[in-house]
C-alpha positions as CSV (number, residue, x, y, z in Angstrom):
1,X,0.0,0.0,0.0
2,X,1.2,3.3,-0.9
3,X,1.6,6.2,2.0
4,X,0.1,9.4,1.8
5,X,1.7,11.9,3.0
6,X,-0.5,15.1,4.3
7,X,1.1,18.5,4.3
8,X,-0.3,22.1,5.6
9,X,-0.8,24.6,2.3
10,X,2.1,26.9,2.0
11,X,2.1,30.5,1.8
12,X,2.3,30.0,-2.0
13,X,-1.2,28.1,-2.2
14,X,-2.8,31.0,-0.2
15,X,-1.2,34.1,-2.2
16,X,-2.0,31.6,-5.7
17,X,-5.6,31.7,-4.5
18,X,-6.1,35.3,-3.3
19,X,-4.6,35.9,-7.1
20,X,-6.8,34.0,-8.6
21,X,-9.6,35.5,-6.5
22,X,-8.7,39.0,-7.7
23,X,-8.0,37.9,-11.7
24,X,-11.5,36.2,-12.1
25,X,-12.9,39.5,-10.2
26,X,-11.2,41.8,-12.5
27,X,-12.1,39.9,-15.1
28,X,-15.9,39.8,-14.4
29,X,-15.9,43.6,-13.5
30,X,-14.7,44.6,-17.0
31,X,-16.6,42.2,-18.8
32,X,-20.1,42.6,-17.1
33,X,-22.3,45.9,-17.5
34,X,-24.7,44.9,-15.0
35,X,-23.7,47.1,-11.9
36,X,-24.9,44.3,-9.4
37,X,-22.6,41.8,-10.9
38,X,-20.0,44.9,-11.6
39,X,-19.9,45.8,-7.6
40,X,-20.0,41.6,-6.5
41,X,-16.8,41.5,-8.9
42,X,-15.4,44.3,-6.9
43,X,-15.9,43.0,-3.3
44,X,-14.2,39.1,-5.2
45,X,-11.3,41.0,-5.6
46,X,-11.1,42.6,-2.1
47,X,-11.7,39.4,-0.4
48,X,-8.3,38.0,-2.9
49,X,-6.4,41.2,-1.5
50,X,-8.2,40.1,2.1
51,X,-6.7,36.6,1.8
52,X,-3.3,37.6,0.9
53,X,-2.5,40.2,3.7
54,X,-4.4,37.4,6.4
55,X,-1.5,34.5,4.6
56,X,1.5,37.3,4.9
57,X,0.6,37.7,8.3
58,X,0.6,33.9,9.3
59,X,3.6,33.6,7.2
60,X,5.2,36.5,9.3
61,X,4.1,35.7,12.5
62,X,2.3,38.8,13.6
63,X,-1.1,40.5,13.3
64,X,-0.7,43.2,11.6
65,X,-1.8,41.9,8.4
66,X,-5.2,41.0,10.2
67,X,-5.8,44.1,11.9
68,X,-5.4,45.3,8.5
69,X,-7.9,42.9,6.9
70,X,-10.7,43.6,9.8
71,X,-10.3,47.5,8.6
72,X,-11.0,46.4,4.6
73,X,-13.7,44.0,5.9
74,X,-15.3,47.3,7.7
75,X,-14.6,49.1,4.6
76,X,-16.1,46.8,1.9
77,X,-19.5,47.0,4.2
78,X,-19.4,51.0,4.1
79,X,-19.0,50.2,0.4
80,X,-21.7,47.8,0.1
81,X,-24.0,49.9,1.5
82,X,-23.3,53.2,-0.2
83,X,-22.9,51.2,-3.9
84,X,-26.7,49.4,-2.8
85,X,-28.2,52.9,-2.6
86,X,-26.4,54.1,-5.3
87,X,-27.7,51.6,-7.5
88,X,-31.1,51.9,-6.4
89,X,-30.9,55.7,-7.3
90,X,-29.8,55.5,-10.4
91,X,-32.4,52.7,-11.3
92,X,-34.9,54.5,-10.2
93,X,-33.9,57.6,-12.9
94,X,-33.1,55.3,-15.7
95,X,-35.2,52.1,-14.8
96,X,-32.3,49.9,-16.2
97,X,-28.9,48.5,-14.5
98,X,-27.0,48.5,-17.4
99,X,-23.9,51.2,-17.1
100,X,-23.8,52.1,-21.0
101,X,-27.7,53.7,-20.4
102,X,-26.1,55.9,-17.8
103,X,-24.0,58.7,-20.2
104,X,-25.7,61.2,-19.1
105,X,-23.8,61.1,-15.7
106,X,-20.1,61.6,-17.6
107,X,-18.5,65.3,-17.4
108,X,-19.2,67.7,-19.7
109,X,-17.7,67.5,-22.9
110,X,-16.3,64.0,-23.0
111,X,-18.2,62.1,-25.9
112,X,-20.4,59.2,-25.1
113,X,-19.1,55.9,-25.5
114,X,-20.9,54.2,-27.9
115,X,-21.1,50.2,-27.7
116,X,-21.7,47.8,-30.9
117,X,-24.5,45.9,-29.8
118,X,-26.9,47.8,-27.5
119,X,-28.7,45.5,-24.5
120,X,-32.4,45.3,-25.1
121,X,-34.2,48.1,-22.4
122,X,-37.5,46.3,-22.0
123,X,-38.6,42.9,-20.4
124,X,-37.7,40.0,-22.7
125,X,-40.5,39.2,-25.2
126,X,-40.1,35.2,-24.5
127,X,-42.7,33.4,-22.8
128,X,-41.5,32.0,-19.7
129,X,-41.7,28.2,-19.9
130,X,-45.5,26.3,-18.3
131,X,-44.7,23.3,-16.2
132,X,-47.0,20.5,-16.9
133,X,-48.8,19.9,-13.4
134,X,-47.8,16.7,-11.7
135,X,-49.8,14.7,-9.0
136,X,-53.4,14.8,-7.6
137,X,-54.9,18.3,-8.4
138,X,-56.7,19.6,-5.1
139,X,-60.4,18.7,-5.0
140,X,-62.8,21.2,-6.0
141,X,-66.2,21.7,-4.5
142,X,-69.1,20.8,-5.6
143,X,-71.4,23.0,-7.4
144,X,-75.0,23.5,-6.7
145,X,-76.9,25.1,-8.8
146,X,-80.5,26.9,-7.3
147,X,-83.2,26.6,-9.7
C-alpha cells in the first residue's frame, strides 16, 4: 500500500488563491455591464487582496496583516452599502442596471461611448416556460346550482 503523506498549504497556495480570487474578479468587473454583478466582482477582488494580507501575516508571524484585513472588511460594508443605494438611485432615474444607459452622468464634454450591440431596455419578449402539473390536483367543490 502506498503512504500518503498530508502537508499544511504553504504561503504560495494562499497568495496563488487570493490571485486567482482578484483575476477572475477583475475579469468579471470589466466584462459585465450589470452594476450588481460589476460591484459583487469588486468585493471578489477585495476578499483575494483580504486573503493575501491574512496568509503574509501567518507567514510572518504577527497580526498586523489581520488588523489590516478587519479595517477592509469594515470598509467593503461601508462600500456595500453606499454602492446598494447608489444603485437603487440611479435605477430608479433610468429604470435599467446597465452602465452604457447611464452617459448622461459623464463630465461635460467628453463624448459618449458608444457600444456595438446595444442590450435590449425592456422585459424579454419570450414566454417564460408552463410546467405540466404533476400529482393529484386539489379537489374542488361541488357546485349546486339553485333553480
Amino acid at each position: 500500500m502506498m503512504e500518503v503523506i498530508d502537508f499544511p498549504p504553504g504561503l504560495t497556495h494562499y497568495l496563488s488563491l487570493g490571485a486567482l480570487l482578484f483575476v477572475l474578479g477583475l475579469v468579471g468587473f470589466l466584462s459585465r455591464r450589470n452594476m450588481i454583478l460589476m460591484f459583487l466582482n469588486a468585493e471578489l477582488m477585495i476578499q483575494g487582496v483580504a486573503l493575501n494580507f491574512v496568509a503574509f501575516a501567518r507567514h510572518r508571524g504577527n497580526l498586523e496583516g489581520q488588523g489590516f484585513v478587519l479595517f477592509l472588511l469594515a470598509v467593503a460594508a461601508c462600500e456595500a452599502a453606499i454602492a446598494l443605494a447608489l444603485i437603487l438611485v440611479l435605477y430608479r432615474t433610468q429604470h435599467s442596471l446597465d452602465v452604457s444607459v447611464w452617459q448622461n452622468l459623464r463630465e461635460e464634454g467628453l463624448d459618449p461611448t458608444l457600444d456595438e450591440e446595444p442590450l435590449p431596455l425592456g422585459p424579454l419578449e419570450e414566454k417564460s416556460p408552463v410546467l405540466t402539473p404533476a400529482g393529484i390536483g386539489p379537489q374542488q367543490p361541488e357546485e349546486t346550482s339553485h333553480v
